[in-house]
mmCIF file as Biopython writes it, N, C-alpha, C and O atoms, coordinates in Angstrom:
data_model
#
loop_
_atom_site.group_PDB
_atom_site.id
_atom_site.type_symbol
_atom_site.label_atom_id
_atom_site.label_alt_id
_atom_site.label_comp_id
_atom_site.label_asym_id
_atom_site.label_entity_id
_atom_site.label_seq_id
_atom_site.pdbx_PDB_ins_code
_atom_site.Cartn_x
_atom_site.Cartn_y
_atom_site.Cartn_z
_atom_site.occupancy
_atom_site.B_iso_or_equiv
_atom_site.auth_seq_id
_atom_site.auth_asym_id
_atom_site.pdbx_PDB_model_num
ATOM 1   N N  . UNK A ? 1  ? 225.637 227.838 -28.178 1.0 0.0 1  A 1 
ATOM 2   C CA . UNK A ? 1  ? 226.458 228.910 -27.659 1.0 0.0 1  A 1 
ATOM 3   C C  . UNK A ? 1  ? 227.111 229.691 -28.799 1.0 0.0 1  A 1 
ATOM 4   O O  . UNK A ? 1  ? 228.312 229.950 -28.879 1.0 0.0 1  A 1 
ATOM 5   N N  . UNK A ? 2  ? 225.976 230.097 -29.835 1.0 0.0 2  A 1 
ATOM 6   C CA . UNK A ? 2  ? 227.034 230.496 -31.266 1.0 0.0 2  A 1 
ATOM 7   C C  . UNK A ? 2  ? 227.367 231.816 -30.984 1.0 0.0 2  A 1 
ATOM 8   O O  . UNK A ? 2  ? 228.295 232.362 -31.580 1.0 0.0 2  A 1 
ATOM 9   N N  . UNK A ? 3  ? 226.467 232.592 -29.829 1.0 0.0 3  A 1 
ATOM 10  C CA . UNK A ? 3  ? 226.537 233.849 -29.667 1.0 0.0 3  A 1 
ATOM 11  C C  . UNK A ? 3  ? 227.887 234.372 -28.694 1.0 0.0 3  A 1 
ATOM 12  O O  . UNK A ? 3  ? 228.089 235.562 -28.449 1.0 0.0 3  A 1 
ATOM 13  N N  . UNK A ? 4  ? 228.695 233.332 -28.232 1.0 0.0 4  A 1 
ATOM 14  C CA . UNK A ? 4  ? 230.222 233.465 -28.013 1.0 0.0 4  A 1 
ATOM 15  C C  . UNK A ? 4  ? 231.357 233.946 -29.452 1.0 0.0 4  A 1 
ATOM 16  O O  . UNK A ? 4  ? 232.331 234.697 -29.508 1.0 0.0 4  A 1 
ATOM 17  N N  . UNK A ? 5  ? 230.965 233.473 -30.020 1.0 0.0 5  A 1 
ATOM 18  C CA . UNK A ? 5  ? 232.054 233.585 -31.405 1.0 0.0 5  A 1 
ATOM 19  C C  . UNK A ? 5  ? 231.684 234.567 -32.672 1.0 0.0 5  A 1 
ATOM 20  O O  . UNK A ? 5  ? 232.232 234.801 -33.749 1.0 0.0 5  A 1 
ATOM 21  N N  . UNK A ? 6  ? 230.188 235.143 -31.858 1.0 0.0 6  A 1 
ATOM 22  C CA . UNK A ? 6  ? 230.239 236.258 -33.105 1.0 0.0 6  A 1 
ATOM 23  C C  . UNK A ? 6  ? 230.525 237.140 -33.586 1.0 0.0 6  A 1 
ATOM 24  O O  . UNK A ? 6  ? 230.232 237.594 -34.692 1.0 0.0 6  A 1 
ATOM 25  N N  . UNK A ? 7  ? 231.610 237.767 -32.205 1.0 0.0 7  A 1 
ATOM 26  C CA . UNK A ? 7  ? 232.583 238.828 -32.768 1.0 0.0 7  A 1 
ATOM 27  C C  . UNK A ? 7  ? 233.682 237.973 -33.757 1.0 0.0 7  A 1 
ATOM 28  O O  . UNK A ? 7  ? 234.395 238.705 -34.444 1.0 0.0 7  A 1 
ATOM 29  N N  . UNK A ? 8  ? 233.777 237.320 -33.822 1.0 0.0 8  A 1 
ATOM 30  C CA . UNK A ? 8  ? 234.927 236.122 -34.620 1.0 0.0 8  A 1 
ATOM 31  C C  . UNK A ? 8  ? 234.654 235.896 -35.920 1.0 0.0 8  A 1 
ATOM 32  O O  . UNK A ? 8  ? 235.506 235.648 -36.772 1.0 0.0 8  A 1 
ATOM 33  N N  . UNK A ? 9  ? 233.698 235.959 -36.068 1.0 0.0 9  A 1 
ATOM 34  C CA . UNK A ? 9  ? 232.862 234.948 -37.181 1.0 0.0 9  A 1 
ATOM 35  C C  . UNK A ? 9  ? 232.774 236.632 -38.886 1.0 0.0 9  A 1 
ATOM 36  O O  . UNK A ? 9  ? 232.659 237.858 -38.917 1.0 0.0 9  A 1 
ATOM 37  N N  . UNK A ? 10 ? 232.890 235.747 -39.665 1.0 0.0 10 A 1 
ATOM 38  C CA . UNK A ? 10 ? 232.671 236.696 -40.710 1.0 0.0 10 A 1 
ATOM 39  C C  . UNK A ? 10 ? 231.180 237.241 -40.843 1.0 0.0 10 A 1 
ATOM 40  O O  . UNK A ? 10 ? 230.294 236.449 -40.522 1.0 0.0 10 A 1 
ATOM 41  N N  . UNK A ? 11 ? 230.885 238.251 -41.194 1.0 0.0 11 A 1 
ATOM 42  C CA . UNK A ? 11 ? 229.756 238.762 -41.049 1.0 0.0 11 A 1 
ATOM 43  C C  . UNK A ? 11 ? 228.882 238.352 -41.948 1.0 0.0 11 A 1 
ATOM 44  O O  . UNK A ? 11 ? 229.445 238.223 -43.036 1.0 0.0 11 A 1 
ATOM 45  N N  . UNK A ? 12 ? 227.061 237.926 -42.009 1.0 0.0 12 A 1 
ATOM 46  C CA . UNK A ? 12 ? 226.432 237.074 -43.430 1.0 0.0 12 A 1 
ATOM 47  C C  . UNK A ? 12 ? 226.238 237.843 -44.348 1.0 0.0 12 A 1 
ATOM 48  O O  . UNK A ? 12 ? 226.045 237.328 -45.449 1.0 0.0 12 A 1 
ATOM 49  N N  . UNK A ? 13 ? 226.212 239.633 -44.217 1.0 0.0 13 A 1 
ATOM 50  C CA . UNK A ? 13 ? 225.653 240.634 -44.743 1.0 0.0 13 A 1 
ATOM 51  C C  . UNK A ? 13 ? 225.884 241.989 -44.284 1.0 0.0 13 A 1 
ATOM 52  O O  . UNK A ? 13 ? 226.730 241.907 -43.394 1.0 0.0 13 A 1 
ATOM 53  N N  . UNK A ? 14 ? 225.607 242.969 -44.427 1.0 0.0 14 A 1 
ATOM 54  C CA . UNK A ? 14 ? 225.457 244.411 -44.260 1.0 0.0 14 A 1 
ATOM 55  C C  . UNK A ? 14 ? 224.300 245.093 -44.482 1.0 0.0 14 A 1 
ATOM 56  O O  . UNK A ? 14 ? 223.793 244.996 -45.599 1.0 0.0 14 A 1 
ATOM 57  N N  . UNK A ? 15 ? 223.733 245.824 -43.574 1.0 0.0 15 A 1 
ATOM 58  C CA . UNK A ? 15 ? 222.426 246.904 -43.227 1.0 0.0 15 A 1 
ATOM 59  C C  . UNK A ? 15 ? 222.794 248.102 -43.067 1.0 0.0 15 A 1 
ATOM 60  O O  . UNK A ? 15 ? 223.687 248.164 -42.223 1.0 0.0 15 A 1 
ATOM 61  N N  . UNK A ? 16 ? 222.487 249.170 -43.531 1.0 0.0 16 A 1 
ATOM 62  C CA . UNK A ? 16 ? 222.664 250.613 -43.329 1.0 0.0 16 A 1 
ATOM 63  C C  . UNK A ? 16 ? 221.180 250.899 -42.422 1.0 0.0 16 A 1 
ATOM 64  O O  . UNK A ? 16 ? 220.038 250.530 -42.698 1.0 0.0 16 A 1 
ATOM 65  N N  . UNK A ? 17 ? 221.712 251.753 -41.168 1.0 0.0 17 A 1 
ATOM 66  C CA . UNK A ? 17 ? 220.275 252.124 -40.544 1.0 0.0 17 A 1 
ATOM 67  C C  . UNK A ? 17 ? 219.684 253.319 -40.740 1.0 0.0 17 A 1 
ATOM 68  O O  . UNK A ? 17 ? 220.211 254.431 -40.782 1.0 0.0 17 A 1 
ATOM 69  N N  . UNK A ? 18 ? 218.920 253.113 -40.818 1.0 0.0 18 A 1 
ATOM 70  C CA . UNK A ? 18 ? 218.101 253.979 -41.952 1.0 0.0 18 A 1 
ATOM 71  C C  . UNK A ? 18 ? 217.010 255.322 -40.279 1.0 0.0 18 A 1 
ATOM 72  O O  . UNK A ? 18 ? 216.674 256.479 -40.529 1.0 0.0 18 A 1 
ATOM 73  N N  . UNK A ? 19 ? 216.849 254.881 -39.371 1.0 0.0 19 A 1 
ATOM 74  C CA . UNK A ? 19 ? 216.756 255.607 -38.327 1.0 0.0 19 A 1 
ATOM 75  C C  . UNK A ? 19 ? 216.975 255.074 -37.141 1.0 0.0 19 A 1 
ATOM 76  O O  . UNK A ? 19 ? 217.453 253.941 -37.168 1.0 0.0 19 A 1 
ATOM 77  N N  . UNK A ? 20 ? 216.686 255.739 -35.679 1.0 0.0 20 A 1 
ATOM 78  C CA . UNK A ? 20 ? 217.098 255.385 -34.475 1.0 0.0 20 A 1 
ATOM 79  C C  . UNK A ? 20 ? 216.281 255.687 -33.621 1.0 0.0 20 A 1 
ATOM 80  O O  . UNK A ? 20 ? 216.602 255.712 -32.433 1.0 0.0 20 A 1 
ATOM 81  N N  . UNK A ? 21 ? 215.160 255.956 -34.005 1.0 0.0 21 A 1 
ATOM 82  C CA . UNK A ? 21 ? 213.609 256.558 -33.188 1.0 0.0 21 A 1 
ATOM 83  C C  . UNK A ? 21 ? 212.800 255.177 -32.641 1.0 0.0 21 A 1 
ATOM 84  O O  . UNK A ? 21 ? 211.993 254.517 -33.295 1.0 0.0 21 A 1 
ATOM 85  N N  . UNK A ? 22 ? 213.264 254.920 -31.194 1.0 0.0 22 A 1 
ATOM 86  C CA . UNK A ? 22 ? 212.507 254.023 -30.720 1.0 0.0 22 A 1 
ATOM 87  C C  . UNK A ? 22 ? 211.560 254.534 -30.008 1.0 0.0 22 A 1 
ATOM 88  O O  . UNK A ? 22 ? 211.494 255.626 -29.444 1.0 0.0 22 A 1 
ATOM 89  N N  . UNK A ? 23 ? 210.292 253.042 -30.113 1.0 0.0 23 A 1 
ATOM 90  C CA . UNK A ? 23 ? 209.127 253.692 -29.051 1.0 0.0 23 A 1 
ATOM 91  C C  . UNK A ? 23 ? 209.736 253.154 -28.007 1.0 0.0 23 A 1 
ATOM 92  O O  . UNK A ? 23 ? 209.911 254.216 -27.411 1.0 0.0 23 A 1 
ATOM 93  N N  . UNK A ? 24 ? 210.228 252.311 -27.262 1.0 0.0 24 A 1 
ATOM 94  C CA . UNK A ? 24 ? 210.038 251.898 -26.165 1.0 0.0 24 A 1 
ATOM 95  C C  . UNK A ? 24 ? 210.906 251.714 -25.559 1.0 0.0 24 A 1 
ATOM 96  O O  . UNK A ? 24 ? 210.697 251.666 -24.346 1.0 0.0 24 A 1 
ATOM 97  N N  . UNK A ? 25 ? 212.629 251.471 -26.149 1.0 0.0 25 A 1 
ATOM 98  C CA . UNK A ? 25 ? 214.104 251.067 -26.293 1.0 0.0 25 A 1 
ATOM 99  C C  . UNK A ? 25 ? 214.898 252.474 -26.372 1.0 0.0 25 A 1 
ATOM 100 O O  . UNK A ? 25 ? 214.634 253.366 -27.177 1.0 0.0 25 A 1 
ATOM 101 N N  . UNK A ? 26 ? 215.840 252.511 -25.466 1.0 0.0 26 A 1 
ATOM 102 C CA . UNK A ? 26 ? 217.092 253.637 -25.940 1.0 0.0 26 A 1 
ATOM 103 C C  . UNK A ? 26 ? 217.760 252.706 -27.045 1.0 0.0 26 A 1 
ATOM 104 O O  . UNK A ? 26 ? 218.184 251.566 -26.850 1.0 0.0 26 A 1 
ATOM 105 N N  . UNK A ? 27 ? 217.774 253.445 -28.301 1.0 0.0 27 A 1 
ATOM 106 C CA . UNK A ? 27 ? 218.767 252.765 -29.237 1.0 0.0 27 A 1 
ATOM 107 C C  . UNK A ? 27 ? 219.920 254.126 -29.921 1.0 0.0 27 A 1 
ATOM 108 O O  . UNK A ? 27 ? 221.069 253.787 -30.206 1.0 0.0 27 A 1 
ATOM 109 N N  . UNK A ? 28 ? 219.502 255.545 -30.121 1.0 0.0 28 A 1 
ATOM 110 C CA . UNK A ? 28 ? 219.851 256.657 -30.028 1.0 0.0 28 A 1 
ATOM 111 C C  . UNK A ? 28 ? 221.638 256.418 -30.015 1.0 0.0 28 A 1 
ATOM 112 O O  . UNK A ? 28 ? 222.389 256.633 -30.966 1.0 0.0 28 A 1 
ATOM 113 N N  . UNK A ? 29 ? 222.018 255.923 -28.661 1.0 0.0 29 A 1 
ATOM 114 C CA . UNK A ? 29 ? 223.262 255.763 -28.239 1.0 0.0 29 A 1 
ATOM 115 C C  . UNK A ? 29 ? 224.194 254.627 -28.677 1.0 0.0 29 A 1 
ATOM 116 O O  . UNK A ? 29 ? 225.420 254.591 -28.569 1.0 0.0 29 A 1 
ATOM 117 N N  . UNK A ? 30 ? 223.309 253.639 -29.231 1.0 0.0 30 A 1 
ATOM 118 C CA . UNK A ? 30 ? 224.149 252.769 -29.825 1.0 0.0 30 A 1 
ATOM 119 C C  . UNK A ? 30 ? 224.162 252.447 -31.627 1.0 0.0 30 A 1 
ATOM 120 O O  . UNK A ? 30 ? 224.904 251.677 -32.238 1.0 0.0 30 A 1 
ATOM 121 N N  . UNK A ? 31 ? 223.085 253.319 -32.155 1.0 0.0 31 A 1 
ATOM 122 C CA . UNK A ? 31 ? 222.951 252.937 -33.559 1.0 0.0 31 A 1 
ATOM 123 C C  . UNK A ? 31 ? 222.880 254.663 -34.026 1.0 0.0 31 A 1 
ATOM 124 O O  . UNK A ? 31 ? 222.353 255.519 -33.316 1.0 0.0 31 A 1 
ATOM 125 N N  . UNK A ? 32 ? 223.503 254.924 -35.310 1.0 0.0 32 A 1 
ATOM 126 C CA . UNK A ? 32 ? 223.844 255.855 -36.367 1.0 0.0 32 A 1 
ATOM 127 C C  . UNK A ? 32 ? 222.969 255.961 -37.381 1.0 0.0 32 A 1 
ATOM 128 O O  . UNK A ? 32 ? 223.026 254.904 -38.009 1.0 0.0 32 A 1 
ATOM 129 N N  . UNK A ? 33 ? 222.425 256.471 -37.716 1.0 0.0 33 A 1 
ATOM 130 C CA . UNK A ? 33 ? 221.817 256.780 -38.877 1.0 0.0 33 A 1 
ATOM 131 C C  . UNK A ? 33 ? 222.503 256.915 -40.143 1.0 0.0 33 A 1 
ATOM 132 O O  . UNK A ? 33 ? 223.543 257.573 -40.184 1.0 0.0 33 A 1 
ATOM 133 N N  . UNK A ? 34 ? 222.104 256.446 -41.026 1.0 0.0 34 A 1 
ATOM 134 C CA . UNK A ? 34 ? 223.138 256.188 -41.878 1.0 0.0 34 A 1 
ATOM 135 C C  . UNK A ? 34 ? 224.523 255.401 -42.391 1.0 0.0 34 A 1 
ATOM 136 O O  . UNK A ? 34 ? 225.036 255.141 -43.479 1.0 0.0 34 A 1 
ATOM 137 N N  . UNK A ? 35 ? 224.786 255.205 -41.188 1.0 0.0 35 A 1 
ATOM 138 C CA . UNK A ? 35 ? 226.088 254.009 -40.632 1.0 0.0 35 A 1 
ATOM 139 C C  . UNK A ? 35 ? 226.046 252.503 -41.403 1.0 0.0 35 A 1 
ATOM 140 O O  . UNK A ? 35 ? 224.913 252.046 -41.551 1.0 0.0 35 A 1 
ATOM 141 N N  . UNK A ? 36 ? 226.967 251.839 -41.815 1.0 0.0 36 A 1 
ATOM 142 C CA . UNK A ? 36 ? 226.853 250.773 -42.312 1.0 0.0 36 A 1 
ATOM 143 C C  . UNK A ? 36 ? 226.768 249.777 -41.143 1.0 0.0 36 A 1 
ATOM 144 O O  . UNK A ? 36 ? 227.332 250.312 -40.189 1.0 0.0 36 A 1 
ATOM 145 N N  . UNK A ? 37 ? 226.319 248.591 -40.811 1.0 0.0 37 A 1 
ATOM 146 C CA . UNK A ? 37 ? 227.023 247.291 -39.926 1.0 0.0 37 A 1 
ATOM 147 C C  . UNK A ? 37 ? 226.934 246.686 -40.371 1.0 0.0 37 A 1 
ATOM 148 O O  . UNK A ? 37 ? 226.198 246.590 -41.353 1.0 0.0 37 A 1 
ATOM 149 N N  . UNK A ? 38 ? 227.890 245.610 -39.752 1.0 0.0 38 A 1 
ATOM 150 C CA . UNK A ? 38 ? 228.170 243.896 -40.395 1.0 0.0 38 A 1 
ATOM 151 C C  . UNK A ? 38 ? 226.997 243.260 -39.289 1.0 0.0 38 A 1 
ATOM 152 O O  . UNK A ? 38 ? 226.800 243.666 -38.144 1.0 0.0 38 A 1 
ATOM 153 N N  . UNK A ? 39 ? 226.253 242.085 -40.034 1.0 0.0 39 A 1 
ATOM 154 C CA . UNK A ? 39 ? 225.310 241.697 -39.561 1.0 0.0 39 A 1 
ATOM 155 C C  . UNK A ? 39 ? 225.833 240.169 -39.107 1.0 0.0 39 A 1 
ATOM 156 O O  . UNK A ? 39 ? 225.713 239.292 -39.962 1.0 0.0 39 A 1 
ATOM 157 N N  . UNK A ? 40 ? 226.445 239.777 -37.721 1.0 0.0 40 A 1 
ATOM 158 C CA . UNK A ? 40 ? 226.826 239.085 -37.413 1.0 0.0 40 A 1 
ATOM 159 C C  . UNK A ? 40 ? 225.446 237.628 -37.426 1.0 0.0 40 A 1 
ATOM 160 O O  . UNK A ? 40 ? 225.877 236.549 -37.833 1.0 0.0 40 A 1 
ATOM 161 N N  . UNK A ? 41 ? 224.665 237.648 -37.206 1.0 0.0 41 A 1 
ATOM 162 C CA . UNK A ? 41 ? 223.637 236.714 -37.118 1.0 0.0 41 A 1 
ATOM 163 C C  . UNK A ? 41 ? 222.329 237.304 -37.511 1.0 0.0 41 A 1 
ATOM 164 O O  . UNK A ? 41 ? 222.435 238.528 -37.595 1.0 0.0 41 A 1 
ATOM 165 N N  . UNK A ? 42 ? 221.038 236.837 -37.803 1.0 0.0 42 A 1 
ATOM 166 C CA . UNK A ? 42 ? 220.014 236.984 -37.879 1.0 0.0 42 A 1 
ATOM 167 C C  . UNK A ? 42 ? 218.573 235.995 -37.631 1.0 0.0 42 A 1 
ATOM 168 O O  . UNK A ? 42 ? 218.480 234.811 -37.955 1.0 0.0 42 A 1 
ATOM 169 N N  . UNK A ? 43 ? 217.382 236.921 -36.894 1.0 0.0 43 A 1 
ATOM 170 C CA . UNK A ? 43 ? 216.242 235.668 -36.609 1.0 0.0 43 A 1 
ATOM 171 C C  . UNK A ? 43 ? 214.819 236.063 -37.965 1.0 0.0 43 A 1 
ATOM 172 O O  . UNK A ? 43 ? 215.011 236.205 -39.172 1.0 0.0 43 A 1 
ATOM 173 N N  . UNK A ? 44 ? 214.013 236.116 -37.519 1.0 0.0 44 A 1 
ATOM 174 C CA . UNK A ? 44 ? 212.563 236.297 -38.470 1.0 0.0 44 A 1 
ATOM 175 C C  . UNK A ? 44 ? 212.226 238.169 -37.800 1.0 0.0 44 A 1 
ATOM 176 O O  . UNK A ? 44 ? 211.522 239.018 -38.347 1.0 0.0 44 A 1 
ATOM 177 N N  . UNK A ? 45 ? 213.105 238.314 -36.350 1.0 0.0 45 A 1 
ATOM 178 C CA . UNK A ? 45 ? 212.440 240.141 -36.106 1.0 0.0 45 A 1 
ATOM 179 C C  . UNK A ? 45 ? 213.561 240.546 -36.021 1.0 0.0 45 A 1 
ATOM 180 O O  . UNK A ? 45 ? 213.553 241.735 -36.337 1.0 0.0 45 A 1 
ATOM 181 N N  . UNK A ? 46 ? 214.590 240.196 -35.752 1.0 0.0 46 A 1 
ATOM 182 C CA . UNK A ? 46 ? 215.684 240.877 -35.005 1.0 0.0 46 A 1 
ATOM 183 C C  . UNK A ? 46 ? 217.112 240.543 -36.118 1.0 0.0 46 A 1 
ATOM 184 O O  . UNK A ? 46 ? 216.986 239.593 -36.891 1.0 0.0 46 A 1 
ATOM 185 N N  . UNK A ? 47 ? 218.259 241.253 -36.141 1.0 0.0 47 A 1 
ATOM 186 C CA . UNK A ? 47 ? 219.580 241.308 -36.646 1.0 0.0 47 A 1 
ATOM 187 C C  . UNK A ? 47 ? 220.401 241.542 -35.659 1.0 0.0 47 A 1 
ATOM 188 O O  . UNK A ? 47 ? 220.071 242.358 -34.798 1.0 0.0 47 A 1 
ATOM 189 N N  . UNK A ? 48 ? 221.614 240.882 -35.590 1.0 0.0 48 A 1 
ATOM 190 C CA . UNK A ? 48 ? 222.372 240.996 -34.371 1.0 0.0 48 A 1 
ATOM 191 C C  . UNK A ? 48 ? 223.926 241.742 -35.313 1.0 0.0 48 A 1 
ATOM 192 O O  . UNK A ? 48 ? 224.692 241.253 -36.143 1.0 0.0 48 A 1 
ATOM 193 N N  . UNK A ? 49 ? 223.874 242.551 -34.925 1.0 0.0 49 A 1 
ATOM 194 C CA . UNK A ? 49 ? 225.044 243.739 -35.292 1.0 0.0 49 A 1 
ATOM 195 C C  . UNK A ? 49 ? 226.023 243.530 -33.930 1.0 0.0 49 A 1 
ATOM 196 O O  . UNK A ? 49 ? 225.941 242.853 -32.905 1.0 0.0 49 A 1 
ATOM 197 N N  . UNK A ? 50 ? 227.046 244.541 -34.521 1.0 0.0 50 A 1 
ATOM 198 C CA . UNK A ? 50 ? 228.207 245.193 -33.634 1.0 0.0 50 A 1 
ATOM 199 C C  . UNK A ? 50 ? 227.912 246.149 -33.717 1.0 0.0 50 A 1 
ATOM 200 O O  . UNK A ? 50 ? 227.988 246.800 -34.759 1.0 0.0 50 A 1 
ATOM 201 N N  . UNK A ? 51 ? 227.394 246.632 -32.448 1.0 0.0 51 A 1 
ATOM 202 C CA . UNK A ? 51 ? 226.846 248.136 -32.373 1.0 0.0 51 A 1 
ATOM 203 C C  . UNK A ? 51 ? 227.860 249.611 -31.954 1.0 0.0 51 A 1 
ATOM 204 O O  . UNK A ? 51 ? 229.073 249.410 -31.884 1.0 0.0 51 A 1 
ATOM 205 N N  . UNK A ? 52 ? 227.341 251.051 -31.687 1.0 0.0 52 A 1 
ATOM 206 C CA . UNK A ? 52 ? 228.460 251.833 -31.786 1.0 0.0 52 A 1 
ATOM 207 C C  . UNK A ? 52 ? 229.452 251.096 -30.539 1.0 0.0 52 A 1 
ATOM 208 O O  . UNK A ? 52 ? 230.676 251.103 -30.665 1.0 0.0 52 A 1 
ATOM 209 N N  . UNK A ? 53 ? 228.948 250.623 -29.632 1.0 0.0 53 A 1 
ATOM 210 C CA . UNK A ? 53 ? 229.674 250.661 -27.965 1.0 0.0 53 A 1 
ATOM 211 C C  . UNK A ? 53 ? 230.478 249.182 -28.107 1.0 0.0 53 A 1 
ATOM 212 O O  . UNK A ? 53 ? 230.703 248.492 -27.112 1.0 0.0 53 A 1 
ATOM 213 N N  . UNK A ? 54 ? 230.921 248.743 -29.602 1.0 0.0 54 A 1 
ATOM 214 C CA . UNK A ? 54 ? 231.646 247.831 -30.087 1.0 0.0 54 A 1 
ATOM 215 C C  . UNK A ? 54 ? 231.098 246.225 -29.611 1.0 0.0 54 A 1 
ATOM 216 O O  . UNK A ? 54 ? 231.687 245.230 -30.034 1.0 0.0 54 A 1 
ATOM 217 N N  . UNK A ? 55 ? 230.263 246.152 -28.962 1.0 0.0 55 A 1 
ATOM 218 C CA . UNK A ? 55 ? 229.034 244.574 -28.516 1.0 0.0 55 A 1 
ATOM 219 C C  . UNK A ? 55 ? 228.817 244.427 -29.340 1.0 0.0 55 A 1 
ATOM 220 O O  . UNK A ? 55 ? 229.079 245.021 -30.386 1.0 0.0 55 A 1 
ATOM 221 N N  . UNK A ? 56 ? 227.891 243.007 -28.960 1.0 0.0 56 A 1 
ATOM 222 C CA . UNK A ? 56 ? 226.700 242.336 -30.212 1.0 0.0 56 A 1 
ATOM 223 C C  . UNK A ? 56 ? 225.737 243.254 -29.420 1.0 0.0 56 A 1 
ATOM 224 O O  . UNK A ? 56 ? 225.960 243.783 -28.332 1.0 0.0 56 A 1 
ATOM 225 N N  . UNK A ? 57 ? 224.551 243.343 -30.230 1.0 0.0 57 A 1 
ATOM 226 C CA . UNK A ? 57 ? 223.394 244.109 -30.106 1.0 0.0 57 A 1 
ATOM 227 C C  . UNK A ? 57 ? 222.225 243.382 -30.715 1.0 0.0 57 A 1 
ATOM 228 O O  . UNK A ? 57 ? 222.628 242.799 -31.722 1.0 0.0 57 A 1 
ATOM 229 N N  . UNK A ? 58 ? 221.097 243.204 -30.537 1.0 0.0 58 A 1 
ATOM 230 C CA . UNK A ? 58 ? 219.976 242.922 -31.368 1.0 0.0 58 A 1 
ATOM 231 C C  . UNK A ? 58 ? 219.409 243.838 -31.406 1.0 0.0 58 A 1 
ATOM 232 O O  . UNK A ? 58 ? 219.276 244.488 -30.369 1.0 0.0 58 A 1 
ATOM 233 N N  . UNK A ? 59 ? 218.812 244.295 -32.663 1.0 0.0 59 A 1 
ATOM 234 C CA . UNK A ? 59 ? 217.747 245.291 -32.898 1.0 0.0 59 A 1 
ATOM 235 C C  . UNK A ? 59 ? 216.548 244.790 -33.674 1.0 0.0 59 A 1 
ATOM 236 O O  . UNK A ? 59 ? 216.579 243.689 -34.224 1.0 0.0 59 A 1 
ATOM 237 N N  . UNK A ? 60 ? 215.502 245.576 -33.724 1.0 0.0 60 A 1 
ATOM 238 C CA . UNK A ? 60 ? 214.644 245.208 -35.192 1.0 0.0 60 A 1 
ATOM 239 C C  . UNK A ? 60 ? 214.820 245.249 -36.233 1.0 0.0 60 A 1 
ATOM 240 O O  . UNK A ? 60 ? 215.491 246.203 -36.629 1.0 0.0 60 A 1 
ATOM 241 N N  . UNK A ? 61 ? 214.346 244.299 -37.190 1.0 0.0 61 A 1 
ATOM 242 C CA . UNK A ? 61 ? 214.913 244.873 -38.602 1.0 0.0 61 A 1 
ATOM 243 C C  . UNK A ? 61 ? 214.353 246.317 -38.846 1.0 0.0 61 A 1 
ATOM 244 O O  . UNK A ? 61 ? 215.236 247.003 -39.360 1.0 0.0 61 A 1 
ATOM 245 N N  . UNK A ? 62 ? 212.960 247.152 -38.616 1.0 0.0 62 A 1 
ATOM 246 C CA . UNK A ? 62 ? 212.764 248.243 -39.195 1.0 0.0 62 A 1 
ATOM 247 C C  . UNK A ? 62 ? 213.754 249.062 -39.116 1.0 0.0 62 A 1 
ATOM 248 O O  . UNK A ? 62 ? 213.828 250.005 -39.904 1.0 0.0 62 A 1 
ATOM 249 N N  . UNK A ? 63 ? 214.795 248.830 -38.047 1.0 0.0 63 A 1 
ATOM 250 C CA . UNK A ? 63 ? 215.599 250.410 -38.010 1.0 0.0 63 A 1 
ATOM 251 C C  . UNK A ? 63 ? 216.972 250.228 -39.083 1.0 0.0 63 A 1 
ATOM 252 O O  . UNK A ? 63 ? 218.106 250.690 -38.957 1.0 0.0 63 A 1 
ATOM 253 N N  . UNK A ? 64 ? 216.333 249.289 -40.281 1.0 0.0 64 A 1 
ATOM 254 C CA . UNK A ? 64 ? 217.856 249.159 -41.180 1.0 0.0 64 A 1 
ATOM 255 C C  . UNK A ? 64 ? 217.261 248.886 -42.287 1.0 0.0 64 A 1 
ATOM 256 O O  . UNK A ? 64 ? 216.076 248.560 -42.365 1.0 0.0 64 A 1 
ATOM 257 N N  . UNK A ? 65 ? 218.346 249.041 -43.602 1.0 0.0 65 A 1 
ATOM 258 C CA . UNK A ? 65 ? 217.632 248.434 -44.956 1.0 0.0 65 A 1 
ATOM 259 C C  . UNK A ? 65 ? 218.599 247.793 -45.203 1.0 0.0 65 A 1 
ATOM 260 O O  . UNK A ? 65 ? 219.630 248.132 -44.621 1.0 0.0 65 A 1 
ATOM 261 N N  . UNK A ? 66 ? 218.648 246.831 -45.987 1.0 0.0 66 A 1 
ATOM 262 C CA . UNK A ? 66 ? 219.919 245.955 -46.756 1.0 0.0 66 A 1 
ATOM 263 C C  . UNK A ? 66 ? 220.591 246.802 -47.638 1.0 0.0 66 A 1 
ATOM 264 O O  . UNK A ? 66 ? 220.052 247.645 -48.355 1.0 0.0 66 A 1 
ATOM 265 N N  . UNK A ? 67 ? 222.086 246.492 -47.547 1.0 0.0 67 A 1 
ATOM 266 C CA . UNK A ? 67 ? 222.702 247.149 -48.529 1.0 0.0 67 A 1 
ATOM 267 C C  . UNK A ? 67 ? 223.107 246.023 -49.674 1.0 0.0 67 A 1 
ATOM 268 O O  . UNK A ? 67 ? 223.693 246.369 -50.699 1.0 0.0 67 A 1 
#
């Protein structure tokens, strides 16, 4: 249940997203271009951010680069 405490939890890293052009997903409304986030968790496809609408979010990694 780690995904209760990850607004809590210090963040492991930071990603700047680099675009917001999904094929298949509205992401447009919740991710910035250019924008920094704290990367609350991570798997092998996905990064789990605090997205604009202040949630956890999972996205893909393509739509970010490491800062």
């Amino acid at each position: 249940m780690i995904h209760k405490t990850w607004e809590q939890t210090e963040p492991i890293k930071k990603v700047e997203c680099i675009h917001n052009e999904a094929e298949k997903f509205v992401v447009n409304n919740v991710l910035t271009p250019g924008k920094t986030y704290d990367v609350q968790n991570e798997s092998e496809e996905f990064y789990f951010i605090i997205d604009n609408s202040g949630r956890i979010g999972g996205f893909y990694k393509d739509y970010f680069k490491e800062v």
